[in-house]
N, C-alpha and C positions, 0 to 999 in steps of 0.2 A: 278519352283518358280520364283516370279520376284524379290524376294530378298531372301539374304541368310540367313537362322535361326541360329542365338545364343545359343548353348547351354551352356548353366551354366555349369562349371566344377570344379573341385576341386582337387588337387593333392590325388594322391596316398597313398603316403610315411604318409604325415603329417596332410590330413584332411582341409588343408589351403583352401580357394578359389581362386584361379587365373584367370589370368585378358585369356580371349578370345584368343586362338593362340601363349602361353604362350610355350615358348622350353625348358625353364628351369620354377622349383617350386620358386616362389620369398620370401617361407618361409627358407626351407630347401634345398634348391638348387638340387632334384630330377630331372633328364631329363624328358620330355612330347614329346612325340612321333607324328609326323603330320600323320594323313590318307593318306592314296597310299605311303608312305617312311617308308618300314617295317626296322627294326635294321639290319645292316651291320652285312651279316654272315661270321660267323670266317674263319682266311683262309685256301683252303680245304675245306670246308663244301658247301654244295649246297644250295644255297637261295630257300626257300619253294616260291610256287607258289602265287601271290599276289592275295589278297580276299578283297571283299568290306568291306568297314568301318561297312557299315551298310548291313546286307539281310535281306530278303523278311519273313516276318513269314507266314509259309502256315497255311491255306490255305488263300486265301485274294488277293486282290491286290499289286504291285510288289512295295515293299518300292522303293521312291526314294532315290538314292546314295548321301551319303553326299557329302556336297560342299568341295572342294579343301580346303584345309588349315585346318580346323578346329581339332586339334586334338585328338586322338583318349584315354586322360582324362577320366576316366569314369563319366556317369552322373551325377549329385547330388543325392542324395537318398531322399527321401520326407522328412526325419526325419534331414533334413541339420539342424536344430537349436542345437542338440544335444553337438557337438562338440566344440561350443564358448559360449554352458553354461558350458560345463563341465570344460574347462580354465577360465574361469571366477571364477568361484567355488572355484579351483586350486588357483586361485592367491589369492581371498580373505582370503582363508587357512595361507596360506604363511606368506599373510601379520599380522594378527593373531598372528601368532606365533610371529613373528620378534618384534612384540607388548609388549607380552611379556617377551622375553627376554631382551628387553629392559627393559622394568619394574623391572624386576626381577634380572637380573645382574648387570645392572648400576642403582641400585634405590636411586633417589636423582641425579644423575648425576654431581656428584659433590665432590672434595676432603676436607681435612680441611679446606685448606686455602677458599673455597668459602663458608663453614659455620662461617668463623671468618667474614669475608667479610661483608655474610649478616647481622652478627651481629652489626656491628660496624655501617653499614648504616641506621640500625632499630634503632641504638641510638642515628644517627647524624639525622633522621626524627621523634624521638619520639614515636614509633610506639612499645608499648610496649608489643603487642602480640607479634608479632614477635621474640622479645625479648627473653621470656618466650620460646617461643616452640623452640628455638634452642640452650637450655640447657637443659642436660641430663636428660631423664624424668625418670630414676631409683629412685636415690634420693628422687625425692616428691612423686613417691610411697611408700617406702619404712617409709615416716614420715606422717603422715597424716596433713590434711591442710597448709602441707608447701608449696605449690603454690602461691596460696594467699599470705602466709607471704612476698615470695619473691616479688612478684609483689609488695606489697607494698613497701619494701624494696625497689627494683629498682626506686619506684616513690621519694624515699625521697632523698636517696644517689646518683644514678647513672645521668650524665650528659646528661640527656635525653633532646633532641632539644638542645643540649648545646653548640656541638662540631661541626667541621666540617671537613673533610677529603679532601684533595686532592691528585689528583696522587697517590692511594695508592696500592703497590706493598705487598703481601705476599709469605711466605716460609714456607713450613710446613717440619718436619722431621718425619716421619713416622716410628713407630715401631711396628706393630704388629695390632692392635686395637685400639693404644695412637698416640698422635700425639702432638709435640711444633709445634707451628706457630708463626714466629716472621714478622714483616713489615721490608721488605726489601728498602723501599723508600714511599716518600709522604711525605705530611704534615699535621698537626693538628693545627687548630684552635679555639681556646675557651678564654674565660673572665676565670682570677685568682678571687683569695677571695674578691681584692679590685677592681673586676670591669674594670680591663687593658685586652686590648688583646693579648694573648698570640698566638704562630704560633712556632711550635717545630718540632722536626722531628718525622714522624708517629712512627717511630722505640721506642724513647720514652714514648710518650702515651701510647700504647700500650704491651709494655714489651713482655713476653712471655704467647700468651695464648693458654692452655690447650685444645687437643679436646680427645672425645673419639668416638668410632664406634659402636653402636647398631644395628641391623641386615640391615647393607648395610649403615647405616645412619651415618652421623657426627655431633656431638654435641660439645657444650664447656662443658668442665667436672666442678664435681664441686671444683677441687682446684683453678679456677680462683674466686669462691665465698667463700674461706676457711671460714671465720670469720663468712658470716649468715649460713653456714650450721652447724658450731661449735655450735656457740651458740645457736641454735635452736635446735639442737638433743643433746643439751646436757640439756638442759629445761626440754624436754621430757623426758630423760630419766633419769633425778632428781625426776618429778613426780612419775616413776614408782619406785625409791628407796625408795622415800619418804610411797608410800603405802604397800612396802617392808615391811620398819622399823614398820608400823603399825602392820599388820600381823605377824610381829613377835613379837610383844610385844602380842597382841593376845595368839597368839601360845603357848607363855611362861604361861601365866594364863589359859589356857588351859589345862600347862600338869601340874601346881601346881594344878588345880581342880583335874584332875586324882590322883595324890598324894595324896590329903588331903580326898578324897571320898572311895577309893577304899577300899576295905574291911569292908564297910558299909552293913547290912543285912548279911554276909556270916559266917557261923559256921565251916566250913570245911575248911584245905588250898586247897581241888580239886575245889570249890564252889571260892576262892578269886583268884587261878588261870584262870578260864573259865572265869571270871567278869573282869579281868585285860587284859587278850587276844581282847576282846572286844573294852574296850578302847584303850589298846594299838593301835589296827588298824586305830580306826578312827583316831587318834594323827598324826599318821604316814601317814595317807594319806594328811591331814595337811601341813606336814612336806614335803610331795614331792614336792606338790604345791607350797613351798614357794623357792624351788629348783627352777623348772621350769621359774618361775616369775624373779631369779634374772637370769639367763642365760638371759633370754628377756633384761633386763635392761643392762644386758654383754655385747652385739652383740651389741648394741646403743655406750656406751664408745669406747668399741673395732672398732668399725669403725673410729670416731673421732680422738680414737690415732692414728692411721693409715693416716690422715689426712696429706696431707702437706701443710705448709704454713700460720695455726694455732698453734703454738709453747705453747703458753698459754696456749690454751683452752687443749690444749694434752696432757701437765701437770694434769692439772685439771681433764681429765678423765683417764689416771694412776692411780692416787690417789683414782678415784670412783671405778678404776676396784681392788685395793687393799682392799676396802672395801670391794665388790662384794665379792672378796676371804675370807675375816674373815666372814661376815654374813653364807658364802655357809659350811666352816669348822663348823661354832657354829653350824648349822641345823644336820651336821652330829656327832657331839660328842651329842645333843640331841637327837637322833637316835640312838647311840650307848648305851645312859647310860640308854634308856626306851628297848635298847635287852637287857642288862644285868639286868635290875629289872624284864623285864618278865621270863629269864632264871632262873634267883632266887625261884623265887616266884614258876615257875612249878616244881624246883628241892624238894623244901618243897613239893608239894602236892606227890612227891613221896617218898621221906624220910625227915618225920618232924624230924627238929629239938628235940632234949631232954628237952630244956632249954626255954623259953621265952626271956633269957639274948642271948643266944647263934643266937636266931632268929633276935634278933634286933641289935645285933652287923653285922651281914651279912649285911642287911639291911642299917647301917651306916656305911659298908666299902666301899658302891658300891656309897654312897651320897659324903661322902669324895673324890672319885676318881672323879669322874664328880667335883667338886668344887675347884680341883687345875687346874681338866684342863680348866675348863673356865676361872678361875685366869691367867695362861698363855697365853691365847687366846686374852685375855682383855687385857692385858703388850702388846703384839704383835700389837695389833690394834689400841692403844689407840692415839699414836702421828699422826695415818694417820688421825681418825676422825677432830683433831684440823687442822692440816694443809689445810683439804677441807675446811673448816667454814672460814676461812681468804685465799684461794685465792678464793672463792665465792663469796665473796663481793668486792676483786677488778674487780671480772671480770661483776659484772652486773647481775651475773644468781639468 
């Protein structure tokens, strides 16, 4: 040959391609072997007889010997693309993954203090989505259209485009899922009621704000908004007492119709028993529902008390959840005093009375009994109802 042929080669070990005349793999560092320099045999051992790189395949004419140097790598295989898709493949996998767990471990990549952060710079640019989505989104599920409310809200009260922040340093104290954030340095700038500029230290603007942790997420909770979420779920859940008290007044004329009907058409006490059974049920399913309904109106107060930072308004739903309790005992002494008239009334169809006198004295022991216990019930209740109706109208609701 008047020049010498290149063979493509590629290491062994790792599939790499290597550069021509390569002594070492420049992936994995495997040694490559030159043709005519068979491996150093061990010592004591007899070196085998040295053999062409390349023979002859019979039958045919006599291959030519390879050229000096080139080593003896085995060739590429036609399918060489195989190996730099399959790492390629490999890596994009990797990267995938690494994706996310990112996503999924650090998500949000960020502690309290960079949601107070972002909050405070969505106020000092006005930018009041922002605003909104990095407060806790439980709460406005939990209350229907209170989104909206708040966003209003934030447009009327909050210092939106108002402020301005520099240098500002946060700290957050982590417990658990909760989190204080105070400003540990910086400053605050804004215009007071008359119009002066004001420049204080961040630490005071800012006071202590509340975050909480939603799956990976941090948010400002809502006792940094104690007052609109008070008085907004306690709105609501006025209306629901408010259609409470309707249905029970309902209810109440409901089971005086039951009283004043019953026994209508029936000849037999078997006949005003089966007729009373009837109504009783419906009464009583009534009477669940209005159970049901105030527990609904419960879990609304009951949150509110539980509220910090709201002092007032906590009072005030105390007082509804005392009601809640006298409303939920009357549904039950109503329950009890229509089993003891249905118990009555099937004891007659099983042994009537003697007497007509004898019948309606039962009858009037079981009316008496129910009428001192709602007498006490009403004594028990009566100074909570006045005390809601006066602090209801200092609070606005």
């Amino acid at each position: 040959m008047a020049q010498s042929e290149v063979v493509e080669m590629f290491c062994t070990q790792c599939g790499k391609d290597i550069p021509d005349g390569s002594v070492f793999c420049t992936e994995c560092g495997a040694p490559m072997e030159p043709v005519g320099q068979p491996a150093e045999a061990p010592t004591g051992a007899t070196a085998p007889p040295p053999q062409a790189a390349v023979t002859s395949p019979p039958p045919g004419p006599p291959a030519a010997a390879a050229p000096p140097g080139v080593a003896t790598g085995a060739t590429k295989p036609g399918r060489k693309w195989l190996l730099p898709v399959v790492g390629l493949v490999a890596l994009a996998v990797i990267a995938a993954v690494v994706l996310v767990l990112v996503f999924v471990v650090f998500k949000g990549g960020s502690g309290p203090e960079d949601a107070v952060k972002k909050f405070l710079e969505a106020v000092q640019d006005n930018n009041i989505n922002t605003v909104v989505s990095l407060v806790d989104p439980v709460p406005f599920k939990l209350l229907p259209g209170s989104k909206e409310a708040f966003r209003q809200d934030v447009k009327e009260n909050a210092p939106m485009g108002k402020v301005e922040f520099q240098g500002l340093k946060l700290k957050g104290d982590v417990e658990g899922n909760k989190a204080e954030v105070k400003a540990t340095g910086g400053t605050a700038k804004y215009k007071d009621e008359k119009g002066k500029t004001v420049t204080e230290g961040a630490g005071k603007f800012v006071g202590t704000a509340y975050c909480v942790k939603r799956q990976g997420s941090w948010y400002l909770s809502e006792e940094n908004f104690a007052d609109f979420w008070a008085k907004n779920a306690l709105k609501k859940a006025d209306e629901e007492i408010a259609d409470l008290e309707a249905k029970m007044a309902s209810g109440m004329i409901e089971i005086q119709t039951v009283l004043s009907t019953f026994g209508t058409g029936v000849t037999t006490p078997q006949q005003m028993d089966d007729q009373f059974k009837v109504k009783k049920a419906q009464t009583m399913g009534t009477l669940d529902g209005l159970i049901k309904q105030g527990a609904l109106a419960k879990a609304r107060y009951t949150r509110v008390s539980g509220l910090e930072g709201a002092e007032d308004y906590k009072r005030y739903a105390d007082l509804r959840l005392e009601q809640i309790q006298g409303a939920t005992e009357l549904i039950k002494l109503l329950k009890e005093f229509l089993n003891d008239l249905g118990s009555y009334i099937s004891n007659l169809a099983v042994n009537p009375p003697s007497t007509a006198e004898a019948m309606t004295q039962g009858f009037n022991d079981i009316e008496n009994k129910f009428t001192s216990d709602l007498g006490a019930l009403q004594a028990q209740y009566g100074e909570t109802d006045a005390a809601v109706e006066e602090l209801k109208q200092s609070l606005g609701l």
